[in-house]
C-alpha positions in Angstrom: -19.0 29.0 16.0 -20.1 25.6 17.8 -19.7 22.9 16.4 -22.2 19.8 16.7 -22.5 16.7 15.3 -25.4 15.2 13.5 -26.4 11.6 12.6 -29.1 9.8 10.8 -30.1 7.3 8.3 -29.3 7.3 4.7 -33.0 5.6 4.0 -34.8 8.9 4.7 -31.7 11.5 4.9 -33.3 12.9 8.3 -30.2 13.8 10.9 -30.6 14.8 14.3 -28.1 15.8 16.8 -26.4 13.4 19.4 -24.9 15.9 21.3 -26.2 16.4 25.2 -23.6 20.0 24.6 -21.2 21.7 22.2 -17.4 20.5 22.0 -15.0 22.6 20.2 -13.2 21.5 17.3 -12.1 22.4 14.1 -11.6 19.2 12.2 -13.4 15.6 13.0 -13.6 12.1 11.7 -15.6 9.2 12.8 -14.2 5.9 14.1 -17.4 4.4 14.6 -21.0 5.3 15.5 -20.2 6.8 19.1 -16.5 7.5 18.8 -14.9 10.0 16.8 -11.1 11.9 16.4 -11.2 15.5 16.6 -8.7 18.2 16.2 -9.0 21.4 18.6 -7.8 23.9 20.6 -6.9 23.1 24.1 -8.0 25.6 26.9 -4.8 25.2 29.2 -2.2 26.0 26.0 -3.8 27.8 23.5 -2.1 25.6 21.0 -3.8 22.9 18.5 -4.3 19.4 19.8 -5.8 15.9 18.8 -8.3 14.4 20.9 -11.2 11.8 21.0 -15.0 12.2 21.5 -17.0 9.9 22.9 -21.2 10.7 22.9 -21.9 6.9 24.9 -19.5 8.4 28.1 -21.9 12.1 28.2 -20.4 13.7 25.9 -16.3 12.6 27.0 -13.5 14.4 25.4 -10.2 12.7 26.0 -7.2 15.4 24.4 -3.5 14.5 23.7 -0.8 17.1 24.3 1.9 15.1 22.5 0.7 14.2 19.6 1.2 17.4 17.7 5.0 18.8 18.3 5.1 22.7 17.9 8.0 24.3 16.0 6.7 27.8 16.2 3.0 28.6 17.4 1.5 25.7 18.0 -1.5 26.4 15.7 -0.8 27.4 12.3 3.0 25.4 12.1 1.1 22.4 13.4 -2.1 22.8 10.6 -2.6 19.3 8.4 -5.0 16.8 7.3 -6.7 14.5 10.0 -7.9 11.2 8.5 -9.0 7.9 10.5 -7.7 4.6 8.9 -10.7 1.7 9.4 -8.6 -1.2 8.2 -6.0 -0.4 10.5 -7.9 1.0 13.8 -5.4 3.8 13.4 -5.0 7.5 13.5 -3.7 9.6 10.2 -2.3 13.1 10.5 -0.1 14.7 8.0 1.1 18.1 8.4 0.5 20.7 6.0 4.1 22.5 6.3 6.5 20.1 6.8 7.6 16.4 5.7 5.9 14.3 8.7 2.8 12.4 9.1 1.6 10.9 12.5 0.0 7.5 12.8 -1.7 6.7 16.5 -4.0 4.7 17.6 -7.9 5.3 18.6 -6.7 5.6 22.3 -4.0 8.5 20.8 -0.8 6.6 21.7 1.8 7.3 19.0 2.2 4.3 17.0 4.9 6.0 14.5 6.4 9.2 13.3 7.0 9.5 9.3 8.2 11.2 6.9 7.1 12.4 3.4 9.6 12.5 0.8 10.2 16.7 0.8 13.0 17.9 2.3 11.2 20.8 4.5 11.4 19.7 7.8 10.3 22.8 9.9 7.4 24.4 8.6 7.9 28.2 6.8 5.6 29.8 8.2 5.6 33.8 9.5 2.9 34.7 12.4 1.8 37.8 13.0 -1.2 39.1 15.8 -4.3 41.2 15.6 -3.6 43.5 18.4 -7.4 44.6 18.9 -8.6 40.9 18.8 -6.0 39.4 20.0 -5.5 36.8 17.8 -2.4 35.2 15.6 -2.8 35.1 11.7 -0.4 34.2 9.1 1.6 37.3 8.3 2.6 36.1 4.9 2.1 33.1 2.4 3.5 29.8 4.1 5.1 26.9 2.2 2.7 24.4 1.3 4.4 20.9 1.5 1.4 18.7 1.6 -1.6 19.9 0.1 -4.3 16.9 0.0 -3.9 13.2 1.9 -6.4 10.2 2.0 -5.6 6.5 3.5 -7.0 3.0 3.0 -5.8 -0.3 3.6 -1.5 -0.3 4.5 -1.0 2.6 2.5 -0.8 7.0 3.0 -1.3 8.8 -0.3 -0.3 12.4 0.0 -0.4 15.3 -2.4 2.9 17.0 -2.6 3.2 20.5 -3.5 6.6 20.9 -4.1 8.4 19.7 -7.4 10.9 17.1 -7.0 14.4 16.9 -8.2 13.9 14.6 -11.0 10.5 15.8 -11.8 9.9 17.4 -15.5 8.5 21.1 -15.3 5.9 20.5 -17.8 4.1 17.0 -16.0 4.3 19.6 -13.0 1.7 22.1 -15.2 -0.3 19.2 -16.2 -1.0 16.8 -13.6 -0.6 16.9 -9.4 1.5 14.4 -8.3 0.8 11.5 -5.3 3.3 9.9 -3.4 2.3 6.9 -2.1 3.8 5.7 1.6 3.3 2.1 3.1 2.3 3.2 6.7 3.0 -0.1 8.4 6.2 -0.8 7.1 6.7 3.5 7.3 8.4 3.3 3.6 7.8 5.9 0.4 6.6 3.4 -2.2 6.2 5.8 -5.9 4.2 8.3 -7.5 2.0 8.7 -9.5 0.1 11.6 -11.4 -3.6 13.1 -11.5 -4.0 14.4 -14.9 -5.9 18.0 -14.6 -9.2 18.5 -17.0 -8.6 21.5 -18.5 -7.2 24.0 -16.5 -8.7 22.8 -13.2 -6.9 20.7 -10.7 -7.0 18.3 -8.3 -9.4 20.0 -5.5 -9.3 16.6 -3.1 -9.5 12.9 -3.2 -10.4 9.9 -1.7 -9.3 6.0 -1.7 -12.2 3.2 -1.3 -11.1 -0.2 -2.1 -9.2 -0.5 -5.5 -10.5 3.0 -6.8 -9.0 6.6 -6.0 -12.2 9.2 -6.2 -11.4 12.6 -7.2 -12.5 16.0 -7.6 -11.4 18.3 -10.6 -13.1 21.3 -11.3 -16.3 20.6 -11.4 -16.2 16.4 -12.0 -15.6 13.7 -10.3 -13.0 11.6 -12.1 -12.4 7.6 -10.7 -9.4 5.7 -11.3 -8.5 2.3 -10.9 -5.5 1.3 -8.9 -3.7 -1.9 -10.0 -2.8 -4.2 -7.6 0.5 -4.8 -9.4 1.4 -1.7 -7.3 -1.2 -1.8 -5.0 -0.2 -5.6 -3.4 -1.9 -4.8 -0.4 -5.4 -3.6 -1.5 -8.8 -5.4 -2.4 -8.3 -7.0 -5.7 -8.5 -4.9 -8.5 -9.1 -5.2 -12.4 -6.2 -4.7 -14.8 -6.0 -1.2 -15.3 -2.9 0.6 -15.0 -2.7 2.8 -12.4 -2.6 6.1 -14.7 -5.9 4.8 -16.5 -8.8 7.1 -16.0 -11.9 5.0 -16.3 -14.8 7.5 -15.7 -15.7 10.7 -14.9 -18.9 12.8 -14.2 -20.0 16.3 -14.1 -21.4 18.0 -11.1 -24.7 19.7 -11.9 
């Protein structure tokens, strides 16, 4: 598959594409109207890499090699969630199968190395190869360490997958739990929980201002974040943090 990117106005909801020719990437956020991060597969290594696109420059794709640190094939150990940080100017990337997040800056130089409360350091992983297509594949279920991660503002909120120590088996059935990391100061802060609706759970999120968007089965469910926790966010009203204020189905 190619890739290509499309952009247009949200007056008439007609895109077009702004892309002289394709650019290969598997996962992409904007940083602006021009610029945007990508993650891809490099054509020297074979490996997974972040990069930068910029469609002013013809169609310029700057890649870094250092950025991602293999621990076993350089593809599927290195899998996680890219996210682009607008308060900050800064690069997000928080591995899937092990406790580290990556923070850089839009001209991918590494501005710090984290690390998420779990205690997996090397990702679990087993690859195996199609020999006809010659291609790698996971060869059995890999440990999941974090599932789901948004940004905004100072802070990294990631969805962990595994239980923690002190963590009561039953919340563990009824909610997903969010541990919350300040990524300036490159400190855990708390958790808190996502309460499931039924039997469905959370399927992503997002964080916009003083609210934490979402999605559980087939709603959309907001919460308010309180800025008794949150000192570092847009000011908020007085909810708790664990207050659900609204949610909507998804015809």
């Amino acid at each position: 598959m190619i890739p290509y990117i499309y952009r247009g106005n949200t007056t008439d909801w007609i895109a077009s594409s702004i892309m002289d020719g394709p650019a290969y990437f598997s996962k992409i956020e904007p940083i602006d109207s021009t610029n945007f991060i990508i993650k891809a597969t490099s054509n020297k290594t074979k490996e997974s890499v972040l990069g930068k696109i910029n469609l002013v420059d013809s169609l310029k794709v700057d890649l870094s090699y250092e950025l991602l640190q293999k621990q076993i094939d350089g593809v599927f150990d290195t899998d996680g969630s890219l996210l682009y940080n607008r308060q900050l100017q800064k690069l997000v990337y928080t591995y899937f199968y092990r406790n580290q997040y990556i923070v850089a800056d839009k001209n991918l130089e590494l501005k710090r190395l984290g690390k998420t409360i779990d205690t997996i350091s090397r990702a679990q992983i087993k690859v195996g190869t199609i020999a006809s297509k010659n291609q790698l594949k996971m060869a059995a279920p890999a440990l999941l360490v974090n599932k789901y991660s948004a940004t905004y503002g100072s802070y990294l909120f990631v969805n962990s997958k595994l239980i923690g120590r002190y963590e009561p088996i039953d919340m563990w059935e009824q909610a997903s739990i969010i541990d919350v990391y300040n990524i300036e100061e490159n400190t855990y802060e708390f958790s808190f929980y996502v309460y499931n609706i039924g039997k469905d759970k959370l399927k992503t999120f997002q964080v916009l201002n003083d609210k934490l968007i979402a999605m559980i089965g087939n709603h959309i469910v907001i919460y308010q974040l309180s800025t008794y926790r949150f000192n570092k966010l847009e000011p908020a009203l007085k909810e708790t943090i664990d207050q659900k204020i609204t949610y909507s189905q998804i015809k």
